[in-house]
N, C-alpha and C positions, 0 to 999 in steps of 0.2 A: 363421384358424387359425394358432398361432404356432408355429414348429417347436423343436425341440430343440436345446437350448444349442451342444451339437456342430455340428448342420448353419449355425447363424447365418453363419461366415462363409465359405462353401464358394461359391465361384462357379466357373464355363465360365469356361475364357480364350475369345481369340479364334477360337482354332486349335480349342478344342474346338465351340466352339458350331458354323465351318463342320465338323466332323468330322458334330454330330449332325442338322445340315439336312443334308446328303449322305445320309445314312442315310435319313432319312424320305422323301428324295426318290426314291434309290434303291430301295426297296421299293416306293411304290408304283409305279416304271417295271415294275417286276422281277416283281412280281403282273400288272401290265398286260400288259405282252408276254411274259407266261412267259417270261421269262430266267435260268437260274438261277445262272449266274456271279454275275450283277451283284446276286441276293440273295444269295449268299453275303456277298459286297464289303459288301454295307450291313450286313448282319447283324455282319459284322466290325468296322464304325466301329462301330454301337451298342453293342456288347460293350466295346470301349476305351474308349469314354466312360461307361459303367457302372461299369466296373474302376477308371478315373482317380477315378472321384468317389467310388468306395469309399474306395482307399486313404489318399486322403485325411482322409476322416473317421476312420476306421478306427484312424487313427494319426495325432493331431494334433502340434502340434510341443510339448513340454515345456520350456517357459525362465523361467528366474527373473532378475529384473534388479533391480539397486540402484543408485538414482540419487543422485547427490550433487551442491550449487550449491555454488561457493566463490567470493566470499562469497556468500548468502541475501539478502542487500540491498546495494544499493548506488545510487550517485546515476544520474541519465538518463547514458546514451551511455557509463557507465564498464562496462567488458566484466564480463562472469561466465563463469566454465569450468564446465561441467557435465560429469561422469565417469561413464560407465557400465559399471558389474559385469555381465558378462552368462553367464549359465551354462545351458549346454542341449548338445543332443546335438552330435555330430558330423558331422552331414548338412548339406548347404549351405544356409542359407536366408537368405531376404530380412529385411532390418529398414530400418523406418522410425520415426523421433524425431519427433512430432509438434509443432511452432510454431507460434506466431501468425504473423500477417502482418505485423504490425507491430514485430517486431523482426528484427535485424541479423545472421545465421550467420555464423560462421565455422568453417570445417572441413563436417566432411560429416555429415548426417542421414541417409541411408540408405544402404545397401551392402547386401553378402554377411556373412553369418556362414561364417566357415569353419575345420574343427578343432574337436577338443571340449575339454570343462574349461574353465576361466573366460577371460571375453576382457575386456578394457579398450578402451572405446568415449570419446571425444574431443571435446567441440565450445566454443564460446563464441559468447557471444548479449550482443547492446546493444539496449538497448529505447531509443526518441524518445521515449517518452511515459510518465509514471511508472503506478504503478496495481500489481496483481498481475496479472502475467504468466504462464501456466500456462504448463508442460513438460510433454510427454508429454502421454498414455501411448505408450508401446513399444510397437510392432506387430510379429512376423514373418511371415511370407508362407513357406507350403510349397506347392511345385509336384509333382506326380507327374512321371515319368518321360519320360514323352510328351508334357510340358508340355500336356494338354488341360485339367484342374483346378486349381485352388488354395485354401487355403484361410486366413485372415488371421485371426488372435488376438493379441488386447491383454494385453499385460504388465504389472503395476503396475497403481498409477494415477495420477494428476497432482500432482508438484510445482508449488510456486509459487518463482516470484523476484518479491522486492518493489522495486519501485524507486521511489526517493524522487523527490521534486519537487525541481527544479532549487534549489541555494542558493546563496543573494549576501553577500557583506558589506555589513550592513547598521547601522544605527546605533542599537542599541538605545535605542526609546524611555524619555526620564524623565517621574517622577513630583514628586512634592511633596514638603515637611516637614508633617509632622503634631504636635503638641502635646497631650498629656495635660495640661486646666487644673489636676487634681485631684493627681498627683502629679510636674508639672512637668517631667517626662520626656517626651523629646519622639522620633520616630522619623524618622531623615533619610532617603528613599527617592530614589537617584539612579538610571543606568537601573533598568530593571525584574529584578531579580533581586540586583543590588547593594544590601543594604540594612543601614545598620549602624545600634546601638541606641544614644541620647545617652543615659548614664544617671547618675544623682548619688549620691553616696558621701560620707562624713563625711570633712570635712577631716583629713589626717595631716599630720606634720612634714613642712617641706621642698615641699609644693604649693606650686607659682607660687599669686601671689594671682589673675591674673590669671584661673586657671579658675574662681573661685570661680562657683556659681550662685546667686545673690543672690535669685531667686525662691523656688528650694527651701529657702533657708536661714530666709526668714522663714517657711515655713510649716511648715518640721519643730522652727522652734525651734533648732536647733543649727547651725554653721558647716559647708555641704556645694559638695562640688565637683563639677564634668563629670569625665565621663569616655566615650571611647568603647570601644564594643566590640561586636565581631562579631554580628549576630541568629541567635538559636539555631535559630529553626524558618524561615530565609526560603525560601518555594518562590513559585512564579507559578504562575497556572492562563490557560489561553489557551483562547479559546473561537470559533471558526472557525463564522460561520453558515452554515448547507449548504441551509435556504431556497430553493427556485427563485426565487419572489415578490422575496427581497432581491439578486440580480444581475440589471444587466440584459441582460447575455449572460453567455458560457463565457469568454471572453476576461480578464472584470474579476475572475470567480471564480480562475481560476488565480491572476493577478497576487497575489490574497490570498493564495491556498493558499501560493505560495510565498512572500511576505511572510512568515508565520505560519511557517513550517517554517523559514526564514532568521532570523528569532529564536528557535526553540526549540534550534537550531544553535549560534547565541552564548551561549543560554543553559548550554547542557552545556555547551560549554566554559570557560565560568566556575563548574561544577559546582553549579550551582543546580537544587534538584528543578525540573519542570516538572511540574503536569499540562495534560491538556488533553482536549476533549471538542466533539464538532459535531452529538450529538445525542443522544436521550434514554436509549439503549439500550448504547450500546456503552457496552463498562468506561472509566474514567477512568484514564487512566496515571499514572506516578508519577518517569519522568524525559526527558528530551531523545528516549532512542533511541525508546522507546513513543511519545512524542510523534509524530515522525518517522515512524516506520512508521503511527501512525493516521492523519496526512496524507496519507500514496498513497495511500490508498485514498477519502479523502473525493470524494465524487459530489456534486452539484445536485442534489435532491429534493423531491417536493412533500410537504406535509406534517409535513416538519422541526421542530424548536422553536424558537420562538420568540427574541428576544434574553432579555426578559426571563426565561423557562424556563431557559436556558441558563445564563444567569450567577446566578438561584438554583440550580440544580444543583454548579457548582462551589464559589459560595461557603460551601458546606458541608461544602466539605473542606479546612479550614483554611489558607486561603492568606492570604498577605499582597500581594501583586499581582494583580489579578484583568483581564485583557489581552483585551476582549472586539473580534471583527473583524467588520466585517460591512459590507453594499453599502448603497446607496443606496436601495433596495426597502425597505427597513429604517428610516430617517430619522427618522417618524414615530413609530416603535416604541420610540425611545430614554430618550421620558420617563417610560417606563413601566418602566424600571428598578427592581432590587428595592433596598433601604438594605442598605447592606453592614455585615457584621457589625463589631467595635470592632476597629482595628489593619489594615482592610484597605482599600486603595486600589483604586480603580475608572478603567482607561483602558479609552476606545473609541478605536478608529481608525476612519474610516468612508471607504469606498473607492468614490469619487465623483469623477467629472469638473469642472473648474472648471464655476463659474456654477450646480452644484445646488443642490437646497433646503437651508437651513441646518436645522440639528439642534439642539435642548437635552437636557442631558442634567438626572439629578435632582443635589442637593448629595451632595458623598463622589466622584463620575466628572467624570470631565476627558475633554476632546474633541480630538482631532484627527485631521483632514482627510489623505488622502492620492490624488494623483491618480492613477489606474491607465495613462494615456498614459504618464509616465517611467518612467524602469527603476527596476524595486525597490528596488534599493542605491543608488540619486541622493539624495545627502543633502538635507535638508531645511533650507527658513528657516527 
């Protein structure tokens, strides 16, 4: 039988519960040996433990709370202040801020309420470990008079603070030059997100001869030169395998996660779209912070998609880097890559201890190796 929303969170403190074994006890002495002092005395604790658990319910406590995180994300161990609005009557009652275990307070999560009209509540929280972190929900706790009842109701409901995975400076991986044989234009692709377009134009007055393009010129027929210039649509897609089968612990998935997150990092800051995706469901983002925020949250899962799935998934959304991560679990899987579409370059990184099995990749992807024993940011030969 389930009781009534009101009674759910109505308990006996300690004091009450011995009031109402006295009572029971006292009766049946008090029947026993016709005493009738001592039934009045119990009759008297039953009645106050009656009266406490009425008033309580009778009159639950009324509060509204508004929470707020400043910032809503932020890196592992950087603090967030969380500020609470809290509005309810004038009567003293208890409140408690509900946290994980796994993050860091500072200040105080529960107290007294006291005073009416609005009150401003204080604290800050560092999480060790990124992911979403729930806050809350707000509890307060009314006691009757004779403290024998209480009664506890949730406020709100649960914010999140998202905290990112640890980031490094890292050395943004490079790619290739690539060549159009058909119109001699060629696309320079330095790290991944840097990428400017070699493109030929008709010789004007005053060109060094030196730029000339001697390729383009016999094939268009007329005297043409280089030129560079900035690529209009350059974005990266990163694709983080979340796979149980492709790590072979928690330990080599992290080291990725935050690999992958420490380039999507350098990449906003060289204001390069990013997307990026680790599985078949969630949206694809469309720059560094989304990037970023979809990495705290990425898990090891069975069932995941595949490399292959994965990097047809993004290569469909117009990218010209396509930056796929994944473990050693994996290795096998590699050749089974999809042909990328015209204009887009294919890196794996495969995150593997020295001495594992070697990997091929199909033509259009480039391979390299990264050991997960050194630190992320350790530059590479």
């Amino acid at each position: 039988m389930r009781l009534p929303a009101r009674f759910a969170g109505v308990r006996l403190t300690a004091r009450g519960i011995a009031f109402l074994v006295a009572a029971g006890i006292g009766l049946v002495v008090a029947y026993a040996s016709g005493w009738p002092s001592l039934l009045a005395v119990s009759l008297f604790l039953a009645a106050a433990v009656a009266a406490a658990f009425a008033s309580v319910v009778v009159a639950p406590p009324e509060v509204a709370v508004e929470r707020r995180i400043d910032p809503p994300v932020v890196e592992q161990r950087q603090p967030a202040r969380v500020r609470l609005s809290v509005r309810g009557p004038a009567a003293a009652l208890e409140w408690v801020e509900r946290t994980t275990a796994d993050v860091q307070v500072t200040g105080s999560v529960s107290g007294v309420l006291r005073g009416g009209g609005a009150r401003l509540l204080e604290y800050s929280v560092e999480s060790r470990h990124r992911g979403a972190v729930p806050l809350g929900p707000f509890s307060v706790v009314r006691t009757d008079p004779l403290g024998l009842a209480r009664t506890s109701r949730r406020v709100g409901g649960t914010d999140v603070l998202t905290v990112l995975p640890r980031l490094h400076d890292v050395v943004v991986p490079a790619v290739v030059t690539r060549t159009d044989p058909d119109s001699a234009a060629s696309t320079a692709f330095g790290p991944v997100g840097d990428q400017r377009d070699i493109v030929s134009r008709q010789y004007r007055a005053g060109d060094p001869m030196r730029s000339v393009d001697w390729r383009a010129t016999a094939h268009r027929g007329e005297l043409m030169v280089r030129t560079e210039a900035a690529a209009a649509a350059s974005s990266t897609a990163i694709a983080l395998e979340s796979r149980a089968d492709a790590w072979a612990d928690a330990d080599e998935f992290e080291w990725a996660l935050e690999y992958a997150a420490s380039i999507a990092a350098a990449l906003g800051e060289r204001r390069s779209t990013v997307r990026f995706a680790s599985d078949r469901h969630s949206p694809i983002g469309a720059d560094a912070a989304e990037a970023l925020v979809g990495l705290a949250v990425v898990e090891r899962m069975a069932g995941a998609p595949r490399p292959a799935e994965l990097a047809a998934r993004l290569a469909a959304t117009d990218v010209r880097v396509l930056h796929l991560i994944t473990g050693r679990g994996s290795a096998g899987d590699l050749r089974r890559l999809p042909p990328l579409p015209h204009g887009t370059t294919g890196l794996v990184t495969l995150v593997t201890r020295a001495g594992g099995a070697p990997a091929e990749v199909p033509p259009g992807w480039h391979l390299e190796t990264l050991d997960p024993s050194t630190p992320v940011g350790a530059p590479r030969a």
